[in-house]
C-alpha positions as CSV (number, residue, x, y, z in Angstrom):
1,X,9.1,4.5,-21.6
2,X,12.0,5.3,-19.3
3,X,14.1,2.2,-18.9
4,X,15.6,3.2,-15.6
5,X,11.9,3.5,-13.8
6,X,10.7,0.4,-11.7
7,X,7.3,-0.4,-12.4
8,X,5.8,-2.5,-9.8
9,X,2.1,-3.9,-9.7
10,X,1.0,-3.3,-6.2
11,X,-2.4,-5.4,-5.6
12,X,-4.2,-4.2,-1.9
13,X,-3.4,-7.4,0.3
14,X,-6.9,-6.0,2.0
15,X,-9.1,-5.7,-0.7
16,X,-7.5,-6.9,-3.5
17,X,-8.1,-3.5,-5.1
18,X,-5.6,-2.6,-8.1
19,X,-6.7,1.1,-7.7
20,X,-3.4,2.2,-6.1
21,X,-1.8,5.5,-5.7
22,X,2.2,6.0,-5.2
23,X,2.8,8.3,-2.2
24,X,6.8,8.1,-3.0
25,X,9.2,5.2,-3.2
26,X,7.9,2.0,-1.3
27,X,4.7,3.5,-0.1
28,X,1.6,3.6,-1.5
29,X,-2.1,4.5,-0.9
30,X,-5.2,2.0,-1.9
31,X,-8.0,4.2,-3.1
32,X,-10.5,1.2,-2.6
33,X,-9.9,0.9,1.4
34,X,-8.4,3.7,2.5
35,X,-4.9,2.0,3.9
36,X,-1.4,2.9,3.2
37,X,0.9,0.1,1.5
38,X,4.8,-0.7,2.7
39,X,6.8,-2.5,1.1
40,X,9.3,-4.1,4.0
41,X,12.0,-7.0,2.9
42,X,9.8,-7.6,0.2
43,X,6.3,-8.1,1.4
44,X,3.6,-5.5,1.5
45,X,2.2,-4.5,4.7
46,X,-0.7,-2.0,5.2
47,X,-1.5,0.2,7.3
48,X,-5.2,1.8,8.8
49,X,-5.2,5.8,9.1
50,X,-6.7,6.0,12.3
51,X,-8.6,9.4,13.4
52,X,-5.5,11.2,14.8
53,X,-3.4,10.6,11.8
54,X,-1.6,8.3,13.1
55,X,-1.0,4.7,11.6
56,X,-2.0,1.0,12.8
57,X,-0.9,-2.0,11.0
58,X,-3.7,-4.1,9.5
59,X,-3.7,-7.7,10.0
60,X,-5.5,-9.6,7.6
61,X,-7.9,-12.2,9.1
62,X,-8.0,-15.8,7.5
């Protein structure tokens, strides 16, 4: 295992999917829901891929 590689467990704040994808560093893609995952000062924030390509922040309701 290569010592210098960061291995982070990224858990969908969505669906709570673990089936994750790494796009490149700090950005990943859930397969379960569809979103894009940030990581931004520490948190995870995802993102909807809306029709046009474009992206929409998802806000999880309580």
């Amino acid at each position: 295992m290569n010592k210098n590689k960061k291995e982070t467990l990224i858990i969908c704040p969505i669906c709570q999917s673990r089936d994750i994808g790494i796009l490149r560093q700090n950005l990943w893609f859930c397969r379960a829901c569809f979103c894009e995952l940030v990581e931004k000062s520490g948190k995870i924030v995802a993102f909807g891929i809306e029709q046009d390509g474009s992206l929409k922040k998802i806000e999880k309701s309580a």
